[in-house]
C-alpha positions in Angstrom: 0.3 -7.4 -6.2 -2.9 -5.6 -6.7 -5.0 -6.4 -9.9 -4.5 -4.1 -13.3 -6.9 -1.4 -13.9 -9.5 -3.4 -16.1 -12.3 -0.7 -18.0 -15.6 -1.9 -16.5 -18.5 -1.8 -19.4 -22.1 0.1 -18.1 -24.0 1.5 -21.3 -25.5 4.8 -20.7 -28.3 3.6 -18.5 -30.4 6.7 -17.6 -33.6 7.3 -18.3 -34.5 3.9 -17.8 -37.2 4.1 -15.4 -39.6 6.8 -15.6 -39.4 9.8 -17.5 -40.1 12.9 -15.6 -41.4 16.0 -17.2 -39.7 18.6 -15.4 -37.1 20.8 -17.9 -33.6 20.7 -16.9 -34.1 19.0 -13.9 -31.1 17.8 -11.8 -31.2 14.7 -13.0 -30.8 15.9 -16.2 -27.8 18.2 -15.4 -26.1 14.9 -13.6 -26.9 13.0 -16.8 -25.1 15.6 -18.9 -22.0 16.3 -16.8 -21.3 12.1 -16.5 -21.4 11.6 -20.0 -18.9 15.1 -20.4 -16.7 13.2 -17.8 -17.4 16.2 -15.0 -17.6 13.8 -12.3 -17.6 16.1 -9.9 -20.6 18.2 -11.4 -21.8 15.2 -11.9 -21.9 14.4 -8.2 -23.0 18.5 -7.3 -26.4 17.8 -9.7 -26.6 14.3 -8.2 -27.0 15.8 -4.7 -29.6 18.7 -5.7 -31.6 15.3 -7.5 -31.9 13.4 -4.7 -33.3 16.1 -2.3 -35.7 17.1 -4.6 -36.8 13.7 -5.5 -36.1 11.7 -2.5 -38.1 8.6 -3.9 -36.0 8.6 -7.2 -34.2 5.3 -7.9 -32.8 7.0 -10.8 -31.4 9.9 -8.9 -29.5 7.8 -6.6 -28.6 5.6 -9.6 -27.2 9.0 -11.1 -25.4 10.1 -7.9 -24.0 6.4 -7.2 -22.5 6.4 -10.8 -20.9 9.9 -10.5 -19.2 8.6 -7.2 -17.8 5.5 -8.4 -16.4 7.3 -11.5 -14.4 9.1 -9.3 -13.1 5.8 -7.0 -15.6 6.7 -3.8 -16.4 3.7 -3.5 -18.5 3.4 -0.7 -20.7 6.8 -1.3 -21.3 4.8 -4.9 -22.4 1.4 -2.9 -24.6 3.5 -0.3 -26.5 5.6 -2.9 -27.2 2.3 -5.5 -28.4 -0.1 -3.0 -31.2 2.8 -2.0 -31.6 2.8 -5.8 -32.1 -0.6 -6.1 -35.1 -0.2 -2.8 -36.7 2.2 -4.8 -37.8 0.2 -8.5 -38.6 -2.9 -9.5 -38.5 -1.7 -13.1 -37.0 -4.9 -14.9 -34.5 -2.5 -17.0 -33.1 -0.6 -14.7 -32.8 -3.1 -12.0 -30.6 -4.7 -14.7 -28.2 -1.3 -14.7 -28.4 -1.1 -11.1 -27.4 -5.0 -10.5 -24.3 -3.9 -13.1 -23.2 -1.0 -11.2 -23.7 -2.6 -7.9 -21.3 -5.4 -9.3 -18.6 -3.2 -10.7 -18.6 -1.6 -7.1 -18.4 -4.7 -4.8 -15.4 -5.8 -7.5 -13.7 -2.6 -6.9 -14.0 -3.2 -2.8 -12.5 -6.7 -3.3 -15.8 -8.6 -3.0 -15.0 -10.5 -6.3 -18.2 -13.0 -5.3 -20.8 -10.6 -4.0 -19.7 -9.2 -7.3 -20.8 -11.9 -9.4 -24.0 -12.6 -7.4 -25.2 -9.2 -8.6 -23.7 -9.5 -12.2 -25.5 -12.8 -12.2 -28.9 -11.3 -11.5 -28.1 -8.4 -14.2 -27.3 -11.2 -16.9 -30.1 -12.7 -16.1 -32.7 -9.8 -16.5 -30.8 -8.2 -19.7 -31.6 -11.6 -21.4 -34.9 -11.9 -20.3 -35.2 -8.4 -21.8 -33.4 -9.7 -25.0 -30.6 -6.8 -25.1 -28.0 -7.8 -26.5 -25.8 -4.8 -25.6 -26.4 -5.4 -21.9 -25.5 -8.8 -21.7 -21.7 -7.9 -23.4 -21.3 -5.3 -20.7 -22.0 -7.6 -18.3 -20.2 -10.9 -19.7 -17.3 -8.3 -20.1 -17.4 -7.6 -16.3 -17.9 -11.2 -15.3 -14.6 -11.5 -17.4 -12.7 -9.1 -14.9 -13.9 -11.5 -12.0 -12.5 -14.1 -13.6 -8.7 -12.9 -15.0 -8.6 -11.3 -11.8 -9.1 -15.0 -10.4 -6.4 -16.1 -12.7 -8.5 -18.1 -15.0 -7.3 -16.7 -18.1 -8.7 -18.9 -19.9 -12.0 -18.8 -19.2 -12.0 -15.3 -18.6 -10.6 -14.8 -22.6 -14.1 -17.2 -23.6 -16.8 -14.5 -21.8 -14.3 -11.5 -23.0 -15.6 -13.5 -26.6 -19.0 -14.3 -26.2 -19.0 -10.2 -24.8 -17.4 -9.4 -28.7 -19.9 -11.4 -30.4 -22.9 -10.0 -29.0 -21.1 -5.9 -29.7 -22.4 -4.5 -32.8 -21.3 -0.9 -31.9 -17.0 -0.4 -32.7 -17.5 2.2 -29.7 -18.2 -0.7 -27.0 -15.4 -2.7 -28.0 -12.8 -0.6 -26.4 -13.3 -1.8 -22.9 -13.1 -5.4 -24.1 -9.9 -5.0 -25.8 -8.6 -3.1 -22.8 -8.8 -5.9 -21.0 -8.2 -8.6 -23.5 -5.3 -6.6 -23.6 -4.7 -7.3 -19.7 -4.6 -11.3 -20.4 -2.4 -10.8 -22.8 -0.4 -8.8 -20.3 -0.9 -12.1 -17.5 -0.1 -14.6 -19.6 3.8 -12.9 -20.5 2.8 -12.2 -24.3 3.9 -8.5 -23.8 3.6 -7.9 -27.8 0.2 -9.0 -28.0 -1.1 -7.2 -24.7 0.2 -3.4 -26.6 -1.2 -4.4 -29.9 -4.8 -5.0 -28.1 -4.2 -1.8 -25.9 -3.4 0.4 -28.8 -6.7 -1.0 -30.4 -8.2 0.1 -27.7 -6.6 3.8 -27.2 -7.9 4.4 -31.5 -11.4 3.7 -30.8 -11.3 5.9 -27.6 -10.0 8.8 -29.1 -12.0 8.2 -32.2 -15.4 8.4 -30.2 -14.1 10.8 -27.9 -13.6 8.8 -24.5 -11.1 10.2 -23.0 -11.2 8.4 -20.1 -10.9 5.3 -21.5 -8.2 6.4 -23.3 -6.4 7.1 -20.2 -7.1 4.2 -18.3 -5.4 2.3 -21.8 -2.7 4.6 -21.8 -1.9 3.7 -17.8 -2.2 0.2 -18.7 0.5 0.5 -21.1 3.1 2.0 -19.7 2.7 -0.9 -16.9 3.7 -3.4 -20.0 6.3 -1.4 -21.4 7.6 -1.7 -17.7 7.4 -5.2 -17.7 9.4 -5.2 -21.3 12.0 -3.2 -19.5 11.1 0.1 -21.9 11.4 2.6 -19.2 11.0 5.5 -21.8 7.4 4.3 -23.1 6.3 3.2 -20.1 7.4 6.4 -18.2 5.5 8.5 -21.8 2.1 6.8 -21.3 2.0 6.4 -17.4 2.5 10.0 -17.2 -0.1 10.7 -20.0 -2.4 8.6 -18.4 -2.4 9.9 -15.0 -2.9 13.4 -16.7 -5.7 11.9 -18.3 -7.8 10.4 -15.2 -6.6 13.5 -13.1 -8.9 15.9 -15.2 -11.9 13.2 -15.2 -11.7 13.2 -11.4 -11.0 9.8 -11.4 -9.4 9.2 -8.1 -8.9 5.3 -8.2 -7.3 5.8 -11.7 -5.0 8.0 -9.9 -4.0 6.1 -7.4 -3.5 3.2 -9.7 -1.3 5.1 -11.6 0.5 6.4 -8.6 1.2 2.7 -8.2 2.1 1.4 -11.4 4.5 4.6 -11.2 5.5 3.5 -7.8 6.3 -0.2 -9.5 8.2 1.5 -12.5 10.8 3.8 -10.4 11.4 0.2 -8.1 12.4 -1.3 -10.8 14.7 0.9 -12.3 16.4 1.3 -8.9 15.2 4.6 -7.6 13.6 3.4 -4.3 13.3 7.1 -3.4 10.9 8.3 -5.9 9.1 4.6 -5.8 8.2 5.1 -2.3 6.7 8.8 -2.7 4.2 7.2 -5.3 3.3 4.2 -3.1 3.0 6.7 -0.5 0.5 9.2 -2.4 -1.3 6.1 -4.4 -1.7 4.5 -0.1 -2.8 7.7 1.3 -5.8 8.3 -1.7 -7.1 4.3 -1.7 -7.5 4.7 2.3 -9.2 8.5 1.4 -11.9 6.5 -1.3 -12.4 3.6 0.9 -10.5 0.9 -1.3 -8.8 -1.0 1.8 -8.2 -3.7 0.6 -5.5 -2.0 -2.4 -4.3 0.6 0.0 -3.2 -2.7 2.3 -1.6 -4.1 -0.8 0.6 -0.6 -1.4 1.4 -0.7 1.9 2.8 -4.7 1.4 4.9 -2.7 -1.4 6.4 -0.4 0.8 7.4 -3.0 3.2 9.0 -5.1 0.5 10.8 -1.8 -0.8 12.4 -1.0 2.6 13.5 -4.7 3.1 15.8 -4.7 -0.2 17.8 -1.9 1.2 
């Protein structure tokens, strides 16, 4: 069974290497539409920035982050690793070794992940900020709940806590706090961090995020056996990463809708979500979970 949709954590990280005096400039416009969650814009102005400034590590960095935010995951690994040739900027190496990380994770290169979260870790301290080394203890979390140890997955989810001072970038952390919960069978206390979560998303406006919660959810309330929530907030949260553009959020939801209709015994309807979340992992280059769908699907025709 393919992992839960954790919230990776990368602070706005723009303008981090040069500033450039043109007004308006692409870069600017695919600055603006990724922090409106337009992904797609996003990806329109990322493309106009990189032909005009071919030599830009932080117009690849731009583009790369509009891609991944919308699950093509490849296009995002192409365009960062030209953005990491381009700098040696300290700082923004730092965001680009994040992003590069939260990529290779989302491929299912889980070690080539942490190399590069590593090297990020390593820079944001030399740099003493604080903010960046959360984010990144927060992602080497994922790595490691995704491994199965829990335990020391919940120690770098607290250390990442410790260091937050702003309530905004706690969300992601209980999101996934939320998900270890969720592992070890302590159903109660997975929805009480989730709903934490969901609050201070919609408080600070991430809507996103508060999808991503919301699908995360409705997968526990599946496991509880509450259909009804569970069938409310998967459906709320597909909506959700639909109008971000957030293909791999789709799919996953696909999935966990896929999971939820199989185990209320409508194999029908559970294979025509399997089916749509295989078909869009294979379309954003996620092999890896479209392999694992397709290990559903098998299962699901066996038991009839």
């Amino acid at each position: 069974m393919r992992k839960a949709l954790s919230i990776f954590f990368l602070l706005l990280s723009l303008l981090v290497f040069k500033n450039i005096s043109y007004a308006e400039t692409p870069l600017d416009v695919c600055q603006t539409f990724i922090e409106a969650g337009n992904y797609k814009r996003a990806i329109e102005a990322g493309k106009l920035a990189v032909k005009k400034y071919p030599k830009d590590a932080e117009a690849y960095f731009c583009l790369g982050k509009a891609y991944y935010n919308v699950g093509e995951l490849e296009l995002a690994y192409k365009n960062m690793k030209k953005a990491e040739s381009l700098t040696n900027n300290k700082k923004g190496l730092m965001y680009i070794y994040n992003k590069i990380g939260m990529i290779l994770d989302g491929m299912g290169y889980s070690n080539d992940a942490l190399l590069y979260y590593s090297k990020s870790l390593s820079l944001a301290k030399d740099l003493d900020n604080t903010d960046m080394q959360a984010a990144t203890l927060n992602n080497i979390a994922l790595i490691y709940s995704n491994k199965g140890e829990l335990d020391k997955a919940l120690s770098y989810y607290e250390e990442s806590l410790s260091l937050m001072t702003n309530e905004k970038y706690k969300a992601p952390t209980y999101n996934n706090i939320a998900l270890i919960y969720d592992k070890k069978g302590d159903y109660q206390k997975a929805t009480q961090y989730f709903q934490k979560a969901i609050e201070i998303n919609e408080k600070y406006g991430d809507y996103h995020g508060t999808s991503i919660a919301k699908l995360n959810l409705g997968n526990t309330y599946r496991k509880m056996k509450d259909y009804e929530n569970a069938e409310k907030y998967l459906f709320e949260g597909l909506e959700g990463v639909k109008k971000a553009g957030d293909k791999y959020g789709e799919a996953t939801g696909y999935e966990y809708l896929g999971w939820l209709y199989r185990d209320k015994g409508d194999k029908k309807t559970a294979r025509e979500y399997f089916t749509r979340a295989y078909n869009l992992y294979k379309s954003i280059g996620a092999e890896g979970y479209a392999q694992s769908v397709l290990n559903e699907m098998k299962e699901l025709d066996k038991s009839n």
